[in-house]
Structures are given as structure tokens and as C-alpha cells.
PDB file as gemmi writes it, atoms N, CA and C in Angstrom:
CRYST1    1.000    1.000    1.000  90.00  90.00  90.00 P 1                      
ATOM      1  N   UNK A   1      91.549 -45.758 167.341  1.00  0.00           N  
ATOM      2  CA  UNK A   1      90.428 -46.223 166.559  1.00  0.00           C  
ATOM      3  C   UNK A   1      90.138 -45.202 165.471  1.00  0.00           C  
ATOM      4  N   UNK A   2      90.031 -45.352 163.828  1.00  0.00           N  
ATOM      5  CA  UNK A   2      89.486 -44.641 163.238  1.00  0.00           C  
ATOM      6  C   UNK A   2      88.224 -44.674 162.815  1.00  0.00           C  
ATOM      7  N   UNK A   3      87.701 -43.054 162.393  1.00  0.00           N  
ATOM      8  CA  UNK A   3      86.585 -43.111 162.340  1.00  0.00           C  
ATOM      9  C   UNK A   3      85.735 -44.095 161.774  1.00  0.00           C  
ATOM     10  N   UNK A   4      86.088 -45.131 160.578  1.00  0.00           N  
ATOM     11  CA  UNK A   4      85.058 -45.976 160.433  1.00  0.00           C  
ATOM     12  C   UNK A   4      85.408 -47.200 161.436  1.00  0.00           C  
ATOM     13  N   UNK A   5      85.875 -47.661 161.638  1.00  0.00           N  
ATOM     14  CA  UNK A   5      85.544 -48.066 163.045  1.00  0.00           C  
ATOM     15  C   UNK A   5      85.171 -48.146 163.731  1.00  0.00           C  
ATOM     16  N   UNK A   6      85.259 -47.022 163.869  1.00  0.00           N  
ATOM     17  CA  UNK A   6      83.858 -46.747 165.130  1.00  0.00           C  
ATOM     18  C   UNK A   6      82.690 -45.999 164.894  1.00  0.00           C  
ATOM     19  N   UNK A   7      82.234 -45.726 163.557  1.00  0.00           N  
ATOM     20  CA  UNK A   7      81.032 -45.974 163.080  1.00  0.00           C  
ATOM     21  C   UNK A   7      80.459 -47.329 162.766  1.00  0.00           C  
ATOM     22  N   UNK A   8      81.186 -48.319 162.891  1.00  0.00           N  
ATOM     23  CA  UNK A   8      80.816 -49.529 162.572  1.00  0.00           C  
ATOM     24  C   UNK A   8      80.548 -50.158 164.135  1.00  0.00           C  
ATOM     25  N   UNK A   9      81.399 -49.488 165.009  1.00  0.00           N  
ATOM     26  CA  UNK A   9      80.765 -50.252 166.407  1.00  0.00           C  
ATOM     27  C   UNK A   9      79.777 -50.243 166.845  1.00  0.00           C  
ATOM     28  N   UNK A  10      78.496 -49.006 166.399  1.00  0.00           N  
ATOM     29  CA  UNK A  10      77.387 -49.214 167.368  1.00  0.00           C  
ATOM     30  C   UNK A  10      76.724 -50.236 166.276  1.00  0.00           C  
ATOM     31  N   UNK A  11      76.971 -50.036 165.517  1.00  0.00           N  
ATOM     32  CA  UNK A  11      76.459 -51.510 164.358  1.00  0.00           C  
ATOM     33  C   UNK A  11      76.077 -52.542 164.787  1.00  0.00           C  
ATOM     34  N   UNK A  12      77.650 -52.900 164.894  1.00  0.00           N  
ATOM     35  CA  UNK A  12      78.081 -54.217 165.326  1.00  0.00           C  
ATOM     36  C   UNK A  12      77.261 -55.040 166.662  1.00  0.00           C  
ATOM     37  N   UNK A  13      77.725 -53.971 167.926  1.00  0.00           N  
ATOM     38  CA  UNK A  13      76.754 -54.015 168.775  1.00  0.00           C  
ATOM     39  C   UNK A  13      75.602 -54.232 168.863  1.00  0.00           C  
ATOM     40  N   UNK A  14      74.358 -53.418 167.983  1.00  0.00           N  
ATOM     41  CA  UNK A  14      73.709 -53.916 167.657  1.00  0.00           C  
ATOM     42  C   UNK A  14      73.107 -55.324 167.239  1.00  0.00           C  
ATOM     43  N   UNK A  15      74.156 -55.805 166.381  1.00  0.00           N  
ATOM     44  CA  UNK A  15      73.764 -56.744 166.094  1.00  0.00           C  
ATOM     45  C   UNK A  15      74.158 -57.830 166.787  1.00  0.00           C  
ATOM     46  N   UNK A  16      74.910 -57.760 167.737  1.00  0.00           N  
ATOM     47  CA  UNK A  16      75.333 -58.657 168.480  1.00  0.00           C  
ATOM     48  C   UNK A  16      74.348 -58.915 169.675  1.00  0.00           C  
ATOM     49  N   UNK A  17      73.680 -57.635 170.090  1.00  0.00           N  
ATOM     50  CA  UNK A  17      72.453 -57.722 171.010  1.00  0.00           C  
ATOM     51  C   UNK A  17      71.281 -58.030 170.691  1.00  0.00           C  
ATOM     52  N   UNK A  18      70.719 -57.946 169.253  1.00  0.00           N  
ATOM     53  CA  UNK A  18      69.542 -58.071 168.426  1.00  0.00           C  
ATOM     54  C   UNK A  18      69.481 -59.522 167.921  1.00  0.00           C  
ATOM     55  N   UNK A  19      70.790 -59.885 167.606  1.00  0.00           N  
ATOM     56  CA  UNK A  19      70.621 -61.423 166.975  1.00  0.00           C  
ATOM     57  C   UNK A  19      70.010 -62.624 167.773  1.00  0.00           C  
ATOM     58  N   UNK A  20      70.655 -62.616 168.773  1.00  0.00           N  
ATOM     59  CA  UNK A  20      69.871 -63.608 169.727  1.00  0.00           C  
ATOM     60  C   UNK A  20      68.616 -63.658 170.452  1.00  0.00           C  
ATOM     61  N   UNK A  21      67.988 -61.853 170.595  1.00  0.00           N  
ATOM     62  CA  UNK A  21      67.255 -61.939 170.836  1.00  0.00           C  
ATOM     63  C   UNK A  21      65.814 -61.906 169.649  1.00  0.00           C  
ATOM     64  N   UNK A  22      65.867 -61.465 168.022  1.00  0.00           N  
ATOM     65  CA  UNK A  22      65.403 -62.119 166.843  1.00  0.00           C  
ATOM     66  C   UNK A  22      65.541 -62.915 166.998  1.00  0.00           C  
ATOM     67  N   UNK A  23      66.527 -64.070 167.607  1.00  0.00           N  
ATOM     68  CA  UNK A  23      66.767 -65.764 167.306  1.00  0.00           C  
ATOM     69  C   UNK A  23      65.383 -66.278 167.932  1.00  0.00           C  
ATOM     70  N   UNK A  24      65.295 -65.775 169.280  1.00  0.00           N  
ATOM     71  CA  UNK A  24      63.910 -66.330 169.998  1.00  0.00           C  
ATOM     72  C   UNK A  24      62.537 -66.223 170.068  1.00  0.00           C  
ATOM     73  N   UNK A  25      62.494 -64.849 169.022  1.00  0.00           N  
ATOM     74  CA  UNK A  25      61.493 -64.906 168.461  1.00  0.00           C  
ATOM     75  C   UNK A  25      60.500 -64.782 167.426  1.00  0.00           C  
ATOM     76  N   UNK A  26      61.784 -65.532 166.528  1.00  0.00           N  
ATOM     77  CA  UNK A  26      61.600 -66.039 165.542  1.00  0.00           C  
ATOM     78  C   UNK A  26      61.474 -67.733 165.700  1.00  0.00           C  
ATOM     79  N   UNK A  27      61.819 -68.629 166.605  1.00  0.00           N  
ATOM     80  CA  UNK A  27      62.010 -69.781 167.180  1.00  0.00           C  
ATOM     81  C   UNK A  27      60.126 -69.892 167.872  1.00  0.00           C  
ATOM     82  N   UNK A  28      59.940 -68.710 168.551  1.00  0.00           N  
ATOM     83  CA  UNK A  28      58.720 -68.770 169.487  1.00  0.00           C  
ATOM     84  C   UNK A  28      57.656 -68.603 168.166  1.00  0.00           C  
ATOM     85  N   UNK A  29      57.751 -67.886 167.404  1.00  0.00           N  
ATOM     86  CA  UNK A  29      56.295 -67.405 166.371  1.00  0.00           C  
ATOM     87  C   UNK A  29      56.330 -68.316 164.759  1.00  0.00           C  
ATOM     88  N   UNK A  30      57.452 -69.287 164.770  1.00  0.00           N  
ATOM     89  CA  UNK A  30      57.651 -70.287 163.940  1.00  0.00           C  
ATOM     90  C   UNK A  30      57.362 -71.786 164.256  1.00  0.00           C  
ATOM     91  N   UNK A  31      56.929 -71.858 165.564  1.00  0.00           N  
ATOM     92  CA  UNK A  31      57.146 -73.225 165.960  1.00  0.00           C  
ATOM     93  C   UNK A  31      56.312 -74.463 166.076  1.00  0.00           C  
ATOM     94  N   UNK A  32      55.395 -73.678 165.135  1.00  0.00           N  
ATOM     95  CA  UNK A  32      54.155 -74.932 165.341  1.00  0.00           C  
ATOM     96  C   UNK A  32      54.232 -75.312 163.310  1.00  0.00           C  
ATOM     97  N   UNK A  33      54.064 -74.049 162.860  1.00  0.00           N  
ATOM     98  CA  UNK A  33      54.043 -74.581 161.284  1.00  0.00           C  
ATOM     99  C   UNK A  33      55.417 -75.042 160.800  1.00  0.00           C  
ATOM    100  N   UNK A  34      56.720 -74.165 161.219  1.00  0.00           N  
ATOM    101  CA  UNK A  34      57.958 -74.857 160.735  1.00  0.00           C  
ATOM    102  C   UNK A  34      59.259 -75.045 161.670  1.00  0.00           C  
ATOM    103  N   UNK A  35      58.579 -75.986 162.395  1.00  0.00           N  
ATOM    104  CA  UNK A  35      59.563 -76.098 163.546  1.00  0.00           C  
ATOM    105  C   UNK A  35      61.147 -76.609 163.476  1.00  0.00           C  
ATOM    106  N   UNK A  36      61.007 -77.580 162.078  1.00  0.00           N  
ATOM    107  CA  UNK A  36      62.264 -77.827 161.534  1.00  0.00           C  
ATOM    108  C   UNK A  36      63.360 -76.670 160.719  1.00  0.00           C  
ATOM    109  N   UNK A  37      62.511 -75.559 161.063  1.00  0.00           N  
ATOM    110  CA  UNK A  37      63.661 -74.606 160.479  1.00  0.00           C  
ATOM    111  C   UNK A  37      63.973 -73.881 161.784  1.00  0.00           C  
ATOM    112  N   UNK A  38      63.097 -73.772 162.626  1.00  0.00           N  
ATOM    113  CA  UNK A  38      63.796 -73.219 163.716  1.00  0.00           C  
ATOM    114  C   UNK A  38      65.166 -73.387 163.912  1.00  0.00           C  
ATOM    115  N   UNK A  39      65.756 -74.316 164.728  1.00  0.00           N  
ATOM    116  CA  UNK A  39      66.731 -75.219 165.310  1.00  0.00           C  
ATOM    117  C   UNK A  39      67.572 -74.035 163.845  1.00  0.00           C  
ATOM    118  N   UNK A  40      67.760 -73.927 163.187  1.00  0.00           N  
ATOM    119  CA  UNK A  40      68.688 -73.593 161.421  1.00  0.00           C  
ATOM    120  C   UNK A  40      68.733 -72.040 161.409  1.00  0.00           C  
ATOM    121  N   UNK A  41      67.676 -71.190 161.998  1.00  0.00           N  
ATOM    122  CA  UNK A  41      67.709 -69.992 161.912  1.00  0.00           C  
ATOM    123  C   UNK A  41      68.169 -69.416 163.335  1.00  0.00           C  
ATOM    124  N   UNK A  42      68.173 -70.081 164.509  1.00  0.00           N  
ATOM    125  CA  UNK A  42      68.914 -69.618 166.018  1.00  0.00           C  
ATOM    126  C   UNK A  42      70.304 -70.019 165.554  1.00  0.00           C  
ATOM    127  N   UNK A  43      70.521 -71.171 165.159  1.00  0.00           N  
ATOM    128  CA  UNK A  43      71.919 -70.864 165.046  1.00  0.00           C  
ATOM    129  C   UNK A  43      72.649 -70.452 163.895  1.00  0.00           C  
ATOM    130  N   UNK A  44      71.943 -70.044 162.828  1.00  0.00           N  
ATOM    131  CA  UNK A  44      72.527 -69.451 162.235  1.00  0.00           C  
ATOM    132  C   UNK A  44      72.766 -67.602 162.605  1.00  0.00           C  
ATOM    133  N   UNK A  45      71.683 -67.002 163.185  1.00  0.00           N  
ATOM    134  CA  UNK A  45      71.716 -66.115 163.844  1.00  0.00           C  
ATOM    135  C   UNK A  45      72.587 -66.064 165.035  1.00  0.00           C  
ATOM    136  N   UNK A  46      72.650 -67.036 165.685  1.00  0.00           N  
ATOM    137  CA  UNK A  46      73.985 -67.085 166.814  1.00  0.00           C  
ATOM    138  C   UNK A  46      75.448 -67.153 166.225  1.00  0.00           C  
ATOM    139  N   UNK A  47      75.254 -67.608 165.011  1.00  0.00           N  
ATOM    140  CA  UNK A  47      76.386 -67.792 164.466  1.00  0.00           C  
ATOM    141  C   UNK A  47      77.187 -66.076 163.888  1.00  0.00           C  
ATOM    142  N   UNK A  48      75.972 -65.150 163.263  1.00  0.00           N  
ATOM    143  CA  UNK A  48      75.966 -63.892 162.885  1.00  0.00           C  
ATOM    144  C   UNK A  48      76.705 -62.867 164.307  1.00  0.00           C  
ATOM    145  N   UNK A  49      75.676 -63.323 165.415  1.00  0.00           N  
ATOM    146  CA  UNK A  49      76.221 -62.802 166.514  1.00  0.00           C  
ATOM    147  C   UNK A  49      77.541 -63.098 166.941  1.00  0.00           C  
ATOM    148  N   UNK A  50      78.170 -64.223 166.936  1.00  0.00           N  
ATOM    149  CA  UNK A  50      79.594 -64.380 167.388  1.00  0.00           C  
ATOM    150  C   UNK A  50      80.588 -64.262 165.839  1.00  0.00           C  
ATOM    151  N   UNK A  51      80.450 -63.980 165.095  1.00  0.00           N  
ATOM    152  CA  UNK A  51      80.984 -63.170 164.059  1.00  0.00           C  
ATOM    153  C   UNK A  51      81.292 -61.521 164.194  1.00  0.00           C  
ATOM    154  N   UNK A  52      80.168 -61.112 164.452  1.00  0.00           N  
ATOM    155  CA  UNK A  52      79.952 -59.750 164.660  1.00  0.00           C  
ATOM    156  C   UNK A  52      81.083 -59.101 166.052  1.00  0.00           C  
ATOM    157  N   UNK A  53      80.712 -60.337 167.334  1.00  0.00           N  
ATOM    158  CA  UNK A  53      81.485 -60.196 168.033  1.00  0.00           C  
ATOM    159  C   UNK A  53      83.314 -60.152 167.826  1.00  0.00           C  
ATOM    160  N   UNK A  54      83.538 -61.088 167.219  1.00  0.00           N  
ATOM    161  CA  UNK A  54      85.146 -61.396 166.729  1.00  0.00           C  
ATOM    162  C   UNK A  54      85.189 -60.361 166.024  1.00  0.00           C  
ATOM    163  N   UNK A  55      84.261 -59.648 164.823  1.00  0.00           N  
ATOM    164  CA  UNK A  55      84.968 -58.570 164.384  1.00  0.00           C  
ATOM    165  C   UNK A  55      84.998 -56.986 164.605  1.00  0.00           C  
ATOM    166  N   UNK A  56      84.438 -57.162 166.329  1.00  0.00           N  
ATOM    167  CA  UNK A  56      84.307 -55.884 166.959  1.00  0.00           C  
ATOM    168  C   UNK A  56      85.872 -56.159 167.885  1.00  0.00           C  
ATOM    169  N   UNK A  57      86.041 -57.541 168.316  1.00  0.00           N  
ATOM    170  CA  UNK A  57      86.829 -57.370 169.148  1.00  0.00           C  
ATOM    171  C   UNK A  57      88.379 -57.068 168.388  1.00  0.00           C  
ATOM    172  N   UNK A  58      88.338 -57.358 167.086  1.00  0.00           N  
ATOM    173  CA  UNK A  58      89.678 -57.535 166.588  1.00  0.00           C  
ATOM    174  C   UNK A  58      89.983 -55.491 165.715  1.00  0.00           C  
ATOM    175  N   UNK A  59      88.867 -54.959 166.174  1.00  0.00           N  
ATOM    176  CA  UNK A  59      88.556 -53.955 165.610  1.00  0.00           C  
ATOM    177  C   UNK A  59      88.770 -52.725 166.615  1.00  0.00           C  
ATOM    178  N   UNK A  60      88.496 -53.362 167.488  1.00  0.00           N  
ATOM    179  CA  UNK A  60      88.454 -52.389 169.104  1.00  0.00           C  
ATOM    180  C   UNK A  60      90.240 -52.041 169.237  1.00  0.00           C  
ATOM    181  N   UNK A  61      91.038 -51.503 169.683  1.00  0.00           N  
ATOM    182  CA  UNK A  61      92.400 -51.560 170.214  1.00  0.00           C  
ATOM    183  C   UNK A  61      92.062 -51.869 171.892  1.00  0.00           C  
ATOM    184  N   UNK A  62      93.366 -52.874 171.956  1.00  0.00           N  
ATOM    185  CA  UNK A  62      93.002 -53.264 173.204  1.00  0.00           C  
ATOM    186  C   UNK A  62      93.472 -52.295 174.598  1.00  0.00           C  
ATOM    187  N   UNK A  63      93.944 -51.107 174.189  1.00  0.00           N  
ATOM    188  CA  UNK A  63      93.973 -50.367 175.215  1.00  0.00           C  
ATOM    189  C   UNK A  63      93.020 -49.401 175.922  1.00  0.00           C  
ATOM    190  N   UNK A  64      92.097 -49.209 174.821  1.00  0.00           N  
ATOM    191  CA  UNK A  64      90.870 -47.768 174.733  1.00  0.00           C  
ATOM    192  C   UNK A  64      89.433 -48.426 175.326  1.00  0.00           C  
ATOM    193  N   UNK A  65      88.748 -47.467 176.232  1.00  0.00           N  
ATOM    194  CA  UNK A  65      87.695 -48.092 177.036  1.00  0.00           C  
ATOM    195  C   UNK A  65      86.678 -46.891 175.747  1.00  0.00           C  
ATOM    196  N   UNK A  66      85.650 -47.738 174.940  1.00  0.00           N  
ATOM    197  CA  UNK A  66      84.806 -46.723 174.200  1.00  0.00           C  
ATOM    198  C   UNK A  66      83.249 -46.895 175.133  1.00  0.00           C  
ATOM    199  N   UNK A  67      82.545 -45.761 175.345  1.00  0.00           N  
ATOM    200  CA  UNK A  67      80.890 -45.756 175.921  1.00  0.00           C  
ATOM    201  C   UNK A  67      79.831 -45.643 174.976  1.00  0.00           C  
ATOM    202  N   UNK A  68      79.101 -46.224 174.428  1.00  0.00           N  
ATOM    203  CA  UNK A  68      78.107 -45.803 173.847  1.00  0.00           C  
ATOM    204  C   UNK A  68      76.790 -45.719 174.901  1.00  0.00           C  
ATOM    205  N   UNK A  69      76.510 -44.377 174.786  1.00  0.00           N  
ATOM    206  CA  UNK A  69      75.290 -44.650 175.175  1.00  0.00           C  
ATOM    207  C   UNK A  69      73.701 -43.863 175.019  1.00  0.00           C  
ATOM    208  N   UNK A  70      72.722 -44.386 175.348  1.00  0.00           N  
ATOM    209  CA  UNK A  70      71.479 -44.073 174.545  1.00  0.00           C  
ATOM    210  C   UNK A  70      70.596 -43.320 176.241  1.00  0.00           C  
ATOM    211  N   UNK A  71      69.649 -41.999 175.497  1.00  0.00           N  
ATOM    212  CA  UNK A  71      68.949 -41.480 176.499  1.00  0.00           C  
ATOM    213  C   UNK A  71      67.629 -42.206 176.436  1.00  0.00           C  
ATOM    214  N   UNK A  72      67.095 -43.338 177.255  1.00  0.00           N  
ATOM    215  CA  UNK A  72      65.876 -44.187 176.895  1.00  0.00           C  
ATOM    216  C   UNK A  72      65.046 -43.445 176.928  1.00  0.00           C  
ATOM    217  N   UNK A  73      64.686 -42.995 178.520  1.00  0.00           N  
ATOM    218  CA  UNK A  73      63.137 -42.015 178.563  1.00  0.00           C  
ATOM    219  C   UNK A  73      63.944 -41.348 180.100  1.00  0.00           C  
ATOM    220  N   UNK A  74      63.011 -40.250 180.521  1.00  0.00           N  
ATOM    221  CA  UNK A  74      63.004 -39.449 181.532  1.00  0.00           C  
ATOM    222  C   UNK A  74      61.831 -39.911 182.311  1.00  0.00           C  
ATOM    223  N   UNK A  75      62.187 -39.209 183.669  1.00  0.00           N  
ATOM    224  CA  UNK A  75      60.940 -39.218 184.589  1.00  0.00           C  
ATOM    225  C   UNK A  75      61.760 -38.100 185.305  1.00  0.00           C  
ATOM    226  N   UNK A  76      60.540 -37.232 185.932  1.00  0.00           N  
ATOM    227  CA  UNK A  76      60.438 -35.590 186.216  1.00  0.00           C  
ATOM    228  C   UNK A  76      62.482 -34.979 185.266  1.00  0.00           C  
ATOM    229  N   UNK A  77      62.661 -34.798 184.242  1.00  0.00           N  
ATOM    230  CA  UNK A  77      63.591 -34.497 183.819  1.00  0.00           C  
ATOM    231  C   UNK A  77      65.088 -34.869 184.183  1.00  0.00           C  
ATOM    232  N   UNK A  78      65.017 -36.173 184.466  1.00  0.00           N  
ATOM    233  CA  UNK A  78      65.921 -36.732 184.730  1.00  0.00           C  
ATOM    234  C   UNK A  78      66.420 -37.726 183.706  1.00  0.00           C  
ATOM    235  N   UNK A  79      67.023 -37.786 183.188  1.00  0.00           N  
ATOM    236  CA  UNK A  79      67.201 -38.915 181.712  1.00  0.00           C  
ATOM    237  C   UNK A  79      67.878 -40.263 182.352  1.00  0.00           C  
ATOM    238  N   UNK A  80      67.149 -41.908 181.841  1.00  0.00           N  
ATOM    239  CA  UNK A  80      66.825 -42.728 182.195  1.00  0.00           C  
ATOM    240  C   UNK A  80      67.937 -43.207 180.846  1.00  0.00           C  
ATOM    241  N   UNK A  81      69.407 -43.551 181.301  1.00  0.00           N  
ATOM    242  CA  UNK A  81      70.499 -43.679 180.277  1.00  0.00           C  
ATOM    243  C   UNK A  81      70.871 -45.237 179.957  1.00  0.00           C  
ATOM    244  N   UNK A  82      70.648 -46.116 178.774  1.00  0.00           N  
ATOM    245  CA  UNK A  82      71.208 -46.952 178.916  1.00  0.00           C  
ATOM    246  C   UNK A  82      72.361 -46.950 177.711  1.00  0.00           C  
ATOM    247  N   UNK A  83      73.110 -47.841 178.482  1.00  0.00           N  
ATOM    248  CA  UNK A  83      74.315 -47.742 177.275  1.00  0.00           C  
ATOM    249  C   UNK A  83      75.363 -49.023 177.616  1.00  0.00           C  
ATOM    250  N   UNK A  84      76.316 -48.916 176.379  1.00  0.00           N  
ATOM    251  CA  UNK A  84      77.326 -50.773 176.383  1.00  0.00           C  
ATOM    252  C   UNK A  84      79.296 -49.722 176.636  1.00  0.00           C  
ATOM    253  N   UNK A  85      79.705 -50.753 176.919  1.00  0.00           N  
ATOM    254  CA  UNK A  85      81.183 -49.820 177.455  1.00  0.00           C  
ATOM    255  C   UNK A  85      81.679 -51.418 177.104  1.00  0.00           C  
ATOM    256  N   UNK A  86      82.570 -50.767 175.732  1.00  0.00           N  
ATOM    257  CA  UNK A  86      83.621 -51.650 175.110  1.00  0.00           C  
ATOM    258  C   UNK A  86      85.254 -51.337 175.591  1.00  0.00           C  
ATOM    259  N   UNK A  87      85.471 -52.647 176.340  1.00  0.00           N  
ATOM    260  CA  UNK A  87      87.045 -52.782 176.696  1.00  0.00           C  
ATOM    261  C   UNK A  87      87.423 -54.031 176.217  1.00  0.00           C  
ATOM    262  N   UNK A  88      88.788 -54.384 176.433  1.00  0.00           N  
ATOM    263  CA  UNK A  88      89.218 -55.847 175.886  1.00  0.00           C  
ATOM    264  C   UNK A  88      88.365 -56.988 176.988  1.00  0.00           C  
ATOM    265  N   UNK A  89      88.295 -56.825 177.999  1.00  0.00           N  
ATOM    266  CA  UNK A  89      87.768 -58.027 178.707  1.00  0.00           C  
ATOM    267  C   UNK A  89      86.644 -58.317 178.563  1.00  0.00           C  
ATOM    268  N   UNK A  90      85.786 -57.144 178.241  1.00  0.00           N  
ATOM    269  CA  UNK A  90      83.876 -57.096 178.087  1.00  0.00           C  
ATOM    270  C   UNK A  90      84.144 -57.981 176.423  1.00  0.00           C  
ATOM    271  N   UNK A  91      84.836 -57.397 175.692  1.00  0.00           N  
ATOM    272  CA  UNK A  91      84.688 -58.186 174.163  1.00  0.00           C  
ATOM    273  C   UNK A  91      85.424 -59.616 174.096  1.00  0.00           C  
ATOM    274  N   UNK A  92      86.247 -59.907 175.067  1.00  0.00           N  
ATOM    275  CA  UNK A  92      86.340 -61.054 175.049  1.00  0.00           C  
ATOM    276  C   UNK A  92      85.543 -62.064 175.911  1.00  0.00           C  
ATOM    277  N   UNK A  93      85.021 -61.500 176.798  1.00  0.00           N  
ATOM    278  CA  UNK A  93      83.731 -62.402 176.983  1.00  0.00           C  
ATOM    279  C   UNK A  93      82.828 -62.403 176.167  1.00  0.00           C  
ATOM    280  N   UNK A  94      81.935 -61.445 175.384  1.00  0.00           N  
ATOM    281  CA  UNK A  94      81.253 -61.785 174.515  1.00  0.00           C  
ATOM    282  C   UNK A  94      81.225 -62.690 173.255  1.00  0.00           C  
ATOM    283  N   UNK A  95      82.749 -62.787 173.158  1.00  0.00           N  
ATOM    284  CA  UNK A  95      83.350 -63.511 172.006  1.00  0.00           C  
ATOM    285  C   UNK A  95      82.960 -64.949 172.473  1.00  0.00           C  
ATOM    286  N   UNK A  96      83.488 -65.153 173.885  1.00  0.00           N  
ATOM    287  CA  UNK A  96      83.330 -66.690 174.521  1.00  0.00           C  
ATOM    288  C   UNK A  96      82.218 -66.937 174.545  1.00  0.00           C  
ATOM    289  N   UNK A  97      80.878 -65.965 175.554  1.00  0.00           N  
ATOM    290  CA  UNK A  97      79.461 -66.501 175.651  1.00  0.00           C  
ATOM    291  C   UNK A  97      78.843 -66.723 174.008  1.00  0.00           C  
ATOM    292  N   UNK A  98      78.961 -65.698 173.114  1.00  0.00           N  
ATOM    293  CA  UNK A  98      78.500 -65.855 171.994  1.00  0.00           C  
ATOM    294  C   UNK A  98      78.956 -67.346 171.490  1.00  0.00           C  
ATOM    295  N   UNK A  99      80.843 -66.947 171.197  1.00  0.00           N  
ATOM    296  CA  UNK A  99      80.633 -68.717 171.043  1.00  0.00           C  
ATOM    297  C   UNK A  99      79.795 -70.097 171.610  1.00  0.00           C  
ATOM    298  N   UNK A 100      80.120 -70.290 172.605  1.00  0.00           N  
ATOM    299  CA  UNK A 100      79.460 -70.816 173.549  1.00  0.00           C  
ATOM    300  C   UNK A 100      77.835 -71.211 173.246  1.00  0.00           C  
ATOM    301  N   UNK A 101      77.186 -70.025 172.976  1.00  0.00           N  
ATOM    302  CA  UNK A 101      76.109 -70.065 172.461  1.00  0.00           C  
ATOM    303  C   UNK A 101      75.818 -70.893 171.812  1.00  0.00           C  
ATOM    304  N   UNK A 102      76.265 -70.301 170.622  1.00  0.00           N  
ATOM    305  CA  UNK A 102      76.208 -71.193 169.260  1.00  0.00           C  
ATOM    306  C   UNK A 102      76.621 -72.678 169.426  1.00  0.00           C  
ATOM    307  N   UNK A 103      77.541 -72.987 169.929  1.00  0.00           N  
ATOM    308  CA  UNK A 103      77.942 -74.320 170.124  1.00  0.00           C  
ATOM    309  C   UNK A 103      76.309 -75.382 170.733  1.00  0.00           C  
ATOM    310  N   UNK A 104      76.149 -74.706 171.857  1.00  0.00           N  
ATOM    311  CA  UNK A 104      75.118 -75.506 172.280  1.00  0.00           C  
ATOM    312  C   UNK A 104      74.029 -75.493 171.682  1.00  0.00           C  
ATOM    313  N   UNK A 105      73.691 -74.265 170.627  1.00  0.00           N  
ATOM    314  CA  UNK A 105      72.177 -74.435 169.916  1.00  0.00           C  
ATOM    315  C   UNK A 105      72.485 -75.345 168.636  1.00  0.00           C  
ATOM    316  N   UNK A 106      73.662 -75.363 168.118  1.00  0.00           N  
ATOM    317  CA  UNK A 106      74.027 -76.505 167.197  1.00  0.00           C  
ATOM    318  C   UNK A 106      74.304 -78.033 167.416  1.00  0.00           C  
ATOM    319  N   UNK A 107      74.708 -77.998 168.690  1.00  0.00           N  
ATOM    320  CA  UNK A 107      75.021 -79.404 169.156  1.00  0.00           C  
ATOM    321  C   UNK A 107      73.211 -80.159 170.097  1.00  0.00           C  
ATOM    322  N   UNK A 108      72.253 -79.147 170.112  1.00  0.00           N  
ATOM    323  CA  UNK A 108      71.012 -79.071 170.823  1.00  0.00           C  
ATOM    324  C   UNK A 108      69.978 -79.145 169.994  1.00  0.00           C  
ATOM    325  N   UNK A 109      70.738 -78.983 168.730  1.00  0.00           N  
ATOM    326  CA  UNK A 109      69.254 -79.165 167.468  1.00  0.00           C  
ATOM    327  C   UNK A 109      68.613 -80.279 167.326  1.00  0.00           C  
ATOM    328  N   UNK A 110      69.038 -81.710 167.493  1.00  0.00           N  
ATOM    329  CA  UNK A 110      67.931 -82.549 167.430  1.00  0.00           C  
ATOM    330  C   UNK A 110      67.348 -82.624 168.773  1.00  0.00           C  
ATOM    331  N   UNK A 111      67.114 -81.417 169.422  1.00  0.00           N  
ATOM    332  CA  UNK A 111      66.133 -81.666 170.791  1.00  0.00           C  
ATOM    333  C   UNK A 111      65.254 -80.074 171.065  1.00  0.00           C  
ATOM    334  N   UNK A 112      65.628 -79.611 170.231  1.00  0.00           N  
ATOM    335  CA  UNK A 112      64.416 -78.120 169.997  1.00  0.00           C  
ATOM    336  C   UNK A 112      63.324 -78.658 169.029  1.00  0.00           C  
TER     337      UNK A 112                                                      
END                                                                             
């Protein structure tokens, strides 16, 4: 992996974890004045997310296990760690659920 590469992965990540969850609440705090754009902005945001995904996975080499990870908070000095661990099987599921996703919030829009 070179270095921009993998400056671009915690990115990516990011946005692959952030999109869907912006999707819902932007869906929840839109839904009484413009509910007809809802249904247009989840999946277009799901759509961002399984993009993001395909171009982490085609970006990743499929042999290398990478860790990112973040120190959330402590309790009595113990650090409280969360973090994502990119391999080929974790990014190709995300590729599928993300797809997946999207499929059903697009094929589900005339019922949101």
C-alpha cells in the first residue's frame, strides 16, 4: 500500500461509517416539512457509501490486514480503544451490505 493510500483510508472509512448514519438523520429531522426529498438524500448517501466502499476495497491489496484505531476515553487510566481492521473479507462484505443497502432504500422509496 502506498502512502496515499492509505492516507485516503481512514477517509474513506469514514465516510463509509458516517454516510448512513447522516442518511438517518437527515431522513428523521426532514420528515415532516420535506419528506419527498428524504427517500433522494438516503439513497443518494447510501449510494456515496457503497462507492467509497468499492474504492477502498479495490485500493486495499488483498493480502495486508491494515488497523486503524482511535483512543475514545479512559476510565482509571486505562484507554477505552475503538478501531476498524481492513482485510479482503471485512471489505468485501461491506461492499455487499452497502450495496444491498442502497438497493433496498431505492427500490423502498415509494413507501418511506
Amino acid at each position: 500500500m502506498t502512502a496515499t493510500e492509505f492516507s485516503s483510508s481512514p477517509l474513506l472509512l469514514a465516510l463509509i461509517v458516517l454516510s448512513p448514519l447522516v442518511s438517518a438523520c437527515v431522513a428523521f429531522f426532514i420528515k415532516d416539512k420535506f419528506a419527498w426529498l428524504s427517500p433522494l438524500i438516503s439513497s443518494l448517501l447510501l449510494l456515496l457509501a457503497f462507492i467509497a466502499s468499492s474504492v477502498l476495497l479495490f485500493q486495499v491489496d488483498g493480502q495486508s490486514t491494515n488497523k486503524f484505531t482511535i483512543d475514545w476515553f479512559s476510565i482509571n487510566n486505562k484507554p477505552i480503544i475503538i478501531g476498524f481492521l481492513l482485510d479482503a473479507p471485512a471489505l468485501v462484505m461491506t461492499v455487499v451490505v452497502s450495496f444491498v443497502s442502497l438497493l433496498v432504500h431505492v427500490f423502498s422509496a415509494g413507501y418511506m
